[in-house]
Backbone as numpy.savetxt, mean C-alpha at the origin, in Angstrom:
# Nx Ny Nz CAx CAy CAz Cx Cy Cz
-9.97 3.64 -23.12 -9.51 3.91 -21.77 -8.26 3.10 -21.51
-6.98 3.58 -20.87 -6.08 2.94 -21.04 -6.18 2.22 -19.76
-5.03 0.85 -19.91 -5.41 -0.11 -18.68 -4.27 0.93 -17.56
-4.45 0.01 -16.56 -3.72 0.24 -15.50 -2.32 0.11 -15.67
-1.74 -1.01 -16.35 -0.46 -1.08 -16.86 -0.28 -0.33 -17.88
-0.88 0.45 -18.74 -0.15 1.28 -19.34 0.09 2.12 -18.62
-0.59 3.06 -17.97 -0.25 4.08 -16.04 1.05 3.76 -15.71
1.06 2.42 -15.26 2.00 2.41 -14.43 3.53 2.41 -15.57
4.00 1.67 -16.76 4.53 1.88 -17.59 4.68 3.15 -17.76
4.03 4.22 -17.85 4.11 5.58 -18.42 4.51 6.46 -17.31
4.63 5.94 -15.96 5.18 6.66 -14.78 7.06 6.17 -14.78
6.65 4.83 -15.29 8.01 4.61 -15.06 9.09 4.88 -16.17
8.25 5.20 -17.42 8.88 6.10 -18.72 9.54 7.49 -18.35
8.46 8.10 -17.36 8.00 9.68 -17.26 9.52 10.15 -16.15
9.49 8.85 -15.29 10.24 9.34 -14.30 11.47 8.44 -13.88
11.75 7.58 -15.38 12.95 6.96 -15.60 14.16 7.22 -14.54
6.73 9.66 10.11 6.45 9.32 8.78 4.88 8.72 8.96
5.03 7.67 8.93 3.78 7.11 9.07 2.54 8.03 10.42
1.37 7.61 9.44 0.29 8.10 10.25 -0.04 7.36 11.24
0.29 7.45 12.53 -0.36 7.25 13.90 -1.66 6.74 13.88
-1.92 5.02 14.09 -3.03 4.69 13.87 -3.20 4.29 15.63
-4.45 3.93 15.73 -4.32 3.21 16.84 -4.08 1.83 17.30
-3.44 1.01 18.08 -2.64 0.13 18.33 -4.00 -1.12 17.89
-3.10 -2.23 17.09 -4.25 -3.43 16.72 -4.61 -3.86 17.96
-6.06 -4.65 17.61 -6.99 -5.15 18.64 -5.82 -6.53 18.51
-5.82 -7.50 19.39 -5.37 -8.64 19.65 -5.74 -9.61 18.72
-5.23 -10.34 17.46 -5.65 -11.20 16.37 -6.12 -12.50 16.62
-6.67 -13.29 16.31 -7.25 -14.89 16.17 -5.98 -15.39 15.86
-5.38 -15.99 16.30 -4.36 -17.26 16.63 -4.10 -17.99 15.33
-5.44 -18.64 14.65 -4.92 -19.12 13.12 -5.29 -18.05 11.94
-5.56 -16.57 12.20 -6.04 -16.17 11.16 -4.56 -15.06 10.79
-3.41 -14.99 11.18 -2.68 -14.08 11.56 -1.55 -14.46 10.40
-0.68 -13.27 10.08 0.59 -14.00 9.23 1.66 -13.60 10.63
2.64 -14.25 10.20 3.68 -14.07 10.86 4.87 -13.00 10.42
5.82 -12.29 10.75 7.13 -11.87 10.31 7.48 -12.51 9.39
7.93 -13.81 9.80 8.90 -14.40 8.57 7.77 -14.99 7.49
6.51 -15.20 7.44 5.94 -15.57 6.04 5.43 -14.34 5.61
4.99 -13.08 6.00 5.26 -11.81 5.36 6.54 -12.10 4.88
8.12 -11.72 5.11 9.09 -11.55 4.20 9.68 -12.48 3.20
8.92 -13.33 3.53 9.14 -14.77 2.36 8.34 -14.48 1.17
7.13 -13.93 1.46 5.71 -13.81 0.65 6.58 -12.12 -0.10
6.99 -11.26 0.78 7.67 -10.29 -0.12 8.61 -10.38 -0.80
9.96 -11.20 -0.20 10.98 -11.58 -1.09 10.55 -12.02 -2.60
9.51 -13.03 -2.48 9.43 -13.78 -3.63 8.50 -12.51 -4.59
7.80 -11.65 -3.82 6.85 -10.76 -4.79 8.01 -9.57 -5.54
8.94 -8.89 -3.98 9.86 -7.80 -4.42 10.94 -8.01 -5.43
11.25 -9.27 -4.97 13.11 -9.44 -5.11 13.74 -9.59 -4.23
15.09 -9.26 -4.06 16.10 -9.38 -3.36 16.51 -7.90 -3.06
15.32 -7.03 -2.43 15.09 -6.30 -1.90 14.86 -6.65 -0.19
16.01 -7.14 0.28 15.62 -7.90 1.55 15.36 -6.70 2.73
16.99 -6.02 3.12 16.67 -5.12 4.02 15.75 -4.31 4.02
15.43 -3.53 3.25 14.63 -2.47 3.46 12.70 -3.55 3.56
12.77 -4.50 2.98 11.70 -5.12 2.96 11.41 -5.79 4.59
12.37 -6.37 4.90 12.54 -6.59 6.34 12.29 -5.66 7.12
13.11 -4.67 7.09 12.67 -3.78 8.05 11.58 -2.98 8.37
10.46 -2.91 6.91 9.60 -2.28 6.91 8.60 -3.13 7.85
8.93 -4.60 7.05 7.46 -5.37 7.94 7.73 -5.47 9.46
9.19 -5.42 9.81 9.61 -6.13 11.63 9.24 -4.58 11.99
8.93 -3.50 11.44 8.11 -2.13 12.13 6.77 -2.03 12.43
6.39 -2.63 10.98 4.77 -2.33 10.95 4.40 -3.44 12.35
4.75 -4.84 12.24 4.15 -5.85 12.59 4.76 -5.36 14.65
5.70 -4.81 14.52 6.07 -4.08 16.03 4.69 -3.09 16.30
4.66 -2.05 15.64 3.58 -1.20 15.77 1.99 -1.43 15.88
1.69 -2.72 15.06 0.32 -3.32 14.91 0.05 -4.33 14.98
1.08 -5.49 15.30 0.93 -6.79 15.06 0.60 -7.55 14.31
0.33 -8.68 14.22 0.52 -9.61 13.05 -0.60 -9.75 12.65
-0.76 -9.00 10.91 -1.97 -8.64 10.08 -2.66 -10.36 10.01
-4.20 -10.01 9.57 -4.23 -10.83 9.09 -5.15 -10.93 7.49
-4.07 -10.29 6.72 -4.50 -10.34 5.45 -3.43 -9.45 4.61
-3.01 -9.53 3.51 -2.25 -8.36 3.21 -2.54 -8.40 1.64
-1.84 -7.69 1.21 -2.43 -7.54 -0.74 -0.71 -7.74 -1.01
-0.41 -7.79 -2.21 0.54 -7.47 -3.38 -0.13 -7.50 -4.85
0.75 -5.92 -5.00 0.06 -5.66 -6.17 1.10 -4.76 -6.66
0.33 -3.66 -7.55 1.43 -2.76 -7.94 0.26 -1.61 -8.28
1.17 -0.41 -8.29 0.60 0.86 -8.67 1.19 2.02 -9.10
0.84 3.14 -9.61 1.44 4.68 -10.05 0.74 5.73 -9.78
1.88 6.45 -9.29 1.32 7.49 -9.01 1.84 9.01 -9.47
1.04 10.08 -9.67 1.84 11.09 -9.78 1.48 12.40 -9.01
2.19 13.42 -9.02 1.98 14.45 -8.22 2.80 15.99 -8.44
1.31 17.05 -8.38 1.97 18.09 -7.98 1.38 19.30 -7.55
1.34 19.42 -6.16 0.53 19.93 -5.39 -0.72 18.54 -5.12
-1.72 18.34 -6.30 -2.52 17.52 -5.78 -2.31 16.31 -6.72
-2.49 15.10 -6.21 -1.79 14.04 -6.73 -2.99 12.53 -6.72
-2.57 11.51 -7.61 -3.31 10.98 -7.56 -2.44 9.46 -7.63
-3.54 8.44 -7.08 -2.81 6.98 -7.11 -3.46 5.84 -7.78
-3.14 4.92 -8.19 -3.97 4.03 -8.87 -3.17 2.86 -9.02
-3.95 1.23 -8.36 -3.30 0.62 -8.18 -4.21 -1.11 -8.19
-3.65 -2.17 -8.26 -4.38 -3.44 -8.96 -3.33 -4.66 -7.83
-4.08 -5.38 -7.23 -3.44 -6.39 -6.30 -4.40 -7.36 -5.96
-3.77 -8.37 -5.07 -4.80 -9.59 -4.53 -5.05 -10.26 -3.34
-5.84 -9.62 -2.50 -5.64 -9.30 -1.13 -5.44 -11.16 -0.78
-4.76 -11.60 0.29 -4.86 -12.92 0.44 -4.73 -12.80 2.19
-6.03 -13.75 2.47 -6.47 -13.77 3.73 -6.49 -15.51 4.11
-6.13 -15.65 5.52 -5.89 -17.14 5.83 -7.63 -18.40 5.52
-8.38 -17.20 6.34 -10.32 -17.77 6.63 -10.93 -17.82 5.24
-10.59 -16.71 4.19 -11.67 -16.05 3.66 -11.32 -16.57 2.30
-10.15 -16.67 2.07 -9.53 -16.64 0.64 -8.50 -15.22 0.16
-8.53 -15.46 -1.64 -8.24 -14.60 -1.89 -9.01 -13.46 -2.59
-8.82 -12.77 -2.93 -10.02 -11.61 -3.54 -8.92 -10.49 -4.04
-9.92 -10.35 -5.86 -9.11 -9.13 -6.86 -9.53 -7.99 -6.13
-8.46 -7.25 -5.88 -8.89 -5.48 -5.26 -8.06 -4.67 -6.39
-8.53 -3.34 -6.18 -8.33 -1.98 -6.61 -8.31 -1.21 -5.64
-7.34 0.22 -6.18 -7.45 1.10 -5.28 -6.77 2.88 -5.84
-7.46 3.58 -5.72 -6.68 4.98 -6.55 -7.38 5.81 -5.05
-6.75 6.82 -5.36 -6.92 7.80 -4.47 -6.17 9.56 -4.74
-7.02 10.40 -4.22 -6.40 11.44 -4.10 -5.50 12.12 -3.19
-4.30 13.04 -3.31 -3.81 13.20 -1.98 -3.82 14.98 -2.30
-3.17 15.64 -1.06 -3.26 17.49 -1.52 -1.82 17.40 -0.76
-0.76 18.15 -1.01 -0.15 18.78 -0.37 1.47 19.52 -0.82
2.55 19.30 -0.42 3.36 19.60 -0.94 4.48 18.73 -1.22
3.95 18.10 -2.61 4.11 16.69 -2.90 4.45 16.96 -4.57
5.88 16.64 -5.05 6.22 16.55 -6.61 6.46 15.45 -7.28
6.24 14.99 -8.20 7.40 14.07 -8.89 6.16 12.92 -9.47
6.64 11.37 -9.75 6.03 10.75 -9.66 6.54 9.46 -9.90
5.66 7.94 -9.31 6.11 6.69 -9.44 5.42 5.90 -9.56
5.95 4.47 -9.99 5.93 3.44 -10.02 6.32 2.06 -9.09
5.40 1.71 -8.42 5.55 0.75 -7.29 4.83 -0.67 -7.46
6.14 -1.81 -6.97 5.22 -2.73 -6.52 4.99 -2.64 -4.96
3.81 -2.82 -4.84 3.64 -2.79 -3.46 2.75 -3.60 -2.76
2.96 -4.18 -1.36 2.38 -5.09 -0.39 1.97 -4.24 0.76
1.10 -4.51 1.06 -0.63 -4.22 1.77 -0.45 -4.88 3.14
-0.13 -4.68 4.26 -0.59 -5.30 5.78 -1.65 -4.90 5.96
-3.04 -6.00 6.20 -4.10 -5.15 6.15 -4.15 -5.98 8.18
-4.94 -4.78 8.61 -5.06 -5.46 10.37 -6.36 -5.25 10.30
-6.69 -5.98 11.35 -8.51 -6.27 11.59 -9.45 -6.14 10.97
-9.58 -6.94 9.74 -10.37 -6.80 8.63 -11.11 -8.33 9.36
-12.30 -7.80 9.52 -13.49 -9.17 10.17 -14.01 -9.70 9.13
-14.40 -8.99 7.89 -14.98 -9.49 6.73 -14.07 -9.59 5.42
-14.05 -10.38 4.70 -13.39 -10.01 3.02 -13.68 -8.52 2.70
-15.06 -8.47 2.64 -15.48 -6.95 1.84 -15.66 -5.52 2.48
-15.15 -6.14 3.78 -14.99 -5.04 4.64 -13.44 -4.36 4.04
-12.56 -4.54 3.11 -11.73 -3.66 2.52 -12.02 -2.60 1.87
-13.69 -2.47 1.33 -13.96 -1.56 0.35 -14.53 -0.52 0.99
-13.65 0.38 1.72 -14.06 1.50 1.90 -12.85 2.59 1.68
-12.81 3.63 2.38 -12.02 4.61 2.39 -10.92 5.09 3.70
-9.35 4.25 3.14 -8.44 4.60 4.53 -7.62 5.82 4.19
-7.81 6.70 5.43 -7.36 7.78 5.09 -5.76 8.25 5.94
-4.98 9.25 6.07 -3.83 9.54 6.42 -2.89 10.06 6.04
-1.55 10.55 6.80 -0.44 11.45 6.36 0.59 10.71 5.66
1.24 10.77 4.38 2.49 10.15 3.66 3.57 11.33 3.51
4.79 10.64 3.02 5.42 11.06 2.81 6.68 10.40 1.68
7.44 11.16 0.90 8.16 10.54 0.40 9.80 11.26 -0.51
10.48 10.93 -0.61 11.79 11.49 -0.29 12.82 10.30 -1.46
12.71 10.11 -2.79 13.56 9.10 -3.39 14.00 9.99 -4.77
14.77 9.15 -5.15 15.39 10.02 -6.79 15.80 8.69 -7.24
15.30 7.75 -8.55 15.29 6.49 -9.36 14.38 5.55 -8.50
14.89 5.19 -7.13 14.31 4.26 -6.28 14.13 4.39 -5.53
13.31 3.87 -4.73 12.88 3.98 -2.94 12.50 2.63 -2.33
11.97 3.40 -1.17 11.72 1.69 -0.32 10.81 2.76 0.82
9.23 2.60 1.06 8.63 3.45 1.88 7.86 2.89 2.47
7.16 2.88 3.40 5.98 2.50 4.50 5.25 3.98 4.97
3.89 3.67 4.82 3.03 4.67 5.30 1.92 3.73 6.13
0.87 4.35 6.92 0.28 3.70 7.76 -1.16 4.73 7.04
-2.49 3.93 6.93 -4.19 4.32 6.35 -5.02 3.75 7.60
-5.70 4.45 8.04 -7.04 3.79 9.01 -8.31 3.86 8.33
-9.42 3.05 9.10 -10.45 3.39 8.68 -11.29 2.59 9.79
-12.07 3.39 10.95 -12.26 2.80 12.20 -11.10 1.76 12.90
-11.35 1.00 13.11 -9.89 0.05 13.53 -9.42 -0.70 12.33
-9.82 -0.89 11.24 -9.31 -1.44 10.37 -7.72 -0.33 9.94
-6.74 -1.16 9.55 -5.51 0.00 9.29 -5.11 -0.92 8.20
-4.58 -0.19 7.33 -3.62 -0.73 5.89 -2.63 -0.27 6.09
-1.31 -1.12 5.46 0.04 -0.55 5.89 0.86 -0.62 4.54
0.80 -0.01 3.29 1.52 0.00 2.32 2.74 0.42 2.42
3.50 -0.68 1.73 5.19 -0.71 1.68 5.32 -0.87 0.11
5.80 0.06 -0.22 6.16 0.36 -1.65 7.65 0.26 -2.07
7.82 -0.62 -3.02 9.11 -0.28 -3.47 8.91 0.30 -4.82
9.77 1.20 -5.33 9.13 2.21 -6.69 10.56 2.62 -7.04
9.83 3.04 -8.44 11.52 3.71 -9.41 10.26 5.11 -9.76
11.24 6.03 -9.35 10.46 7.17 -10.15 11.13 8.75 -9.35
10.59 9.91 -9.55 11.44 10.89 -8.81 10.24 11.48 -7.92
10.51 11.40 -6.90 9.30 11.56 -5.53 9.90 12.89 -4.75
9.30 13.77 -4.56 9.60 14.64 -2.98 8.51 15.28 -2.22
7.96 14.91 -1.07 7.04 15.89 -0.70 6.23 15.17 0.93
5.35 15.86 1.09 4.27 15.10 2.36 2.93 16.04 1.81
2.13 14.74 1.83 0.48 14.95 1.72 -0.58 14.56 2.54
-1.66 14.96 2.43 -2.65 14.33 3.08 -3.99 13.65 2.04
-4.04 12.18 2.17 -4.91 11.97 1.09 -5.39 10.49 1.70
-6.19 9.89 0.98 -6.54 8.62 1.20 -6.50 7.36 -0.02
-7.12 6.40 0.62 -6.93 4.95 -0.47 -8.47 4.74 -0.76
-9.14 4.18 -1.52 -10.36 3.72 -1.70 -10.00 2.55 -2.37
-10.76 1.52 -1.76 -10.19 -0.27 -2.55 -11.76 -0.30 -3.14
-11.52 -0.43 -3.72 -13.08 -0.90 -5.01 -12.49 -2.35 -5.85
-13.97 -3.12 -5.92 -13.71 -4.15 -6.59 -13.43 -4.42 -8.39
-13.40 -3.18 -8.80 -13.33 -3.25 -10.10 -12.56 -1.90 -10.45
-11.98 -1.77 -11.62 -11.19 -0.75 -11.83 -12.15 0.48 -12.01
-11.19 2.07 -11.44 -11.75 2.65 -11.91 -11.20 3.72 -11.72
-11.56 4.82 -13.37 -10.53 6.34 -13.17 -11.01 7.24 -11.99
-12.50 7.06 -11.04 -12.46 8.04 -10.36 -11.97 8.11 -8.89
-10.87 8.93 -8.82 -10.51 8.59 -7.55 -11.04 8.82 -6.24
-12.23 9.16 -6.41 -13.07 10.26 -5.18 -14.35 8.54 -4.96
């Protein structure tokens, strides 16, 4: 069974907006990140991918306020008509710690191409660590040729995930699909 990094390697060989959640509940005071240690915590994960990294989080954190937990990780994906994602990160929370996650998923729609992303996770109102392991669902979209820079918005009751992807690969389309975070790897995306 091949690992996850060979996936993501073989997307990036191969191929050389956001969903309306509802507004975050009000956060705990020390459990929260801020703007600027989100883009410090991305700079150092992305690169010197500043603007588009900036601007993604001074949106999300406008729209939902200041998470308190987020992942970086990386993932690949591909697509056509129905598409699939698969992806390996380390959620880091202020209370709880840190914790290994997973996550693949299916999407349907009219969606081509495919990529390779590192990507960081705003996760909002997560009360428990293991309250990540379920299923956030929602509308994406995506629009790049070599590289991109994207934000989509996942719910799941009030819990919301906010993946910001930066990726090399050839993308065009909008779907409807979801994320499933499981604690251990795995090919099924359902």
């Amino acid at each position: 069974m091949p690992t996850l990094r060979a996936l993501y390697a073989c997307f990036a060989l191969l191929c050389a907006l956001p969903f309306l959640a509802p507004p975050a509940v009000a956060q705990q005071a020390g459990g929260t990140y801020s703007t600027d240690e989100l883009v410090e915590k991305g700079h150092g994960f992305f690169g010197e991918v500043s603007r588009g990294l900036a601007l993604s989080i001074e949106k999300a954190v406008s729209q939902w306020g200041q998470p308190n937990g987020y992942i970086l990780g990386q993932e690949g994906s591909g697509a056509f008509v129905g598409g699939l994602r698969y992806g390996d990160g380390t959620l880091y929370t202020r209370n709880a710690g840190d914790l290994k996650v997973y996550w693949q998923g299916p999407s349907l729609g009219w969606d081509f191409g495919g990529d390779g992303a590192r990507t960081m996770i705003l996760v909002y109102n997560l009360n428990g660590i293991n309250d990540i392991y379920r299923r956030f669902g929602g509308i994406s979209g995506s629009a790049y040729f070599v590289a991109g820079f994207g934000m989509t918005a996942l719910a799941s009751d009030n819990i919301v995930v906010v993946p910001i992807r930066s990726g090399v690969g050839v993308r065009l389309g909008a779907n409807i699909g979801y994320l499933k975070f499981t604690p251990s790897a795995t090919w099924n995306p359902f």
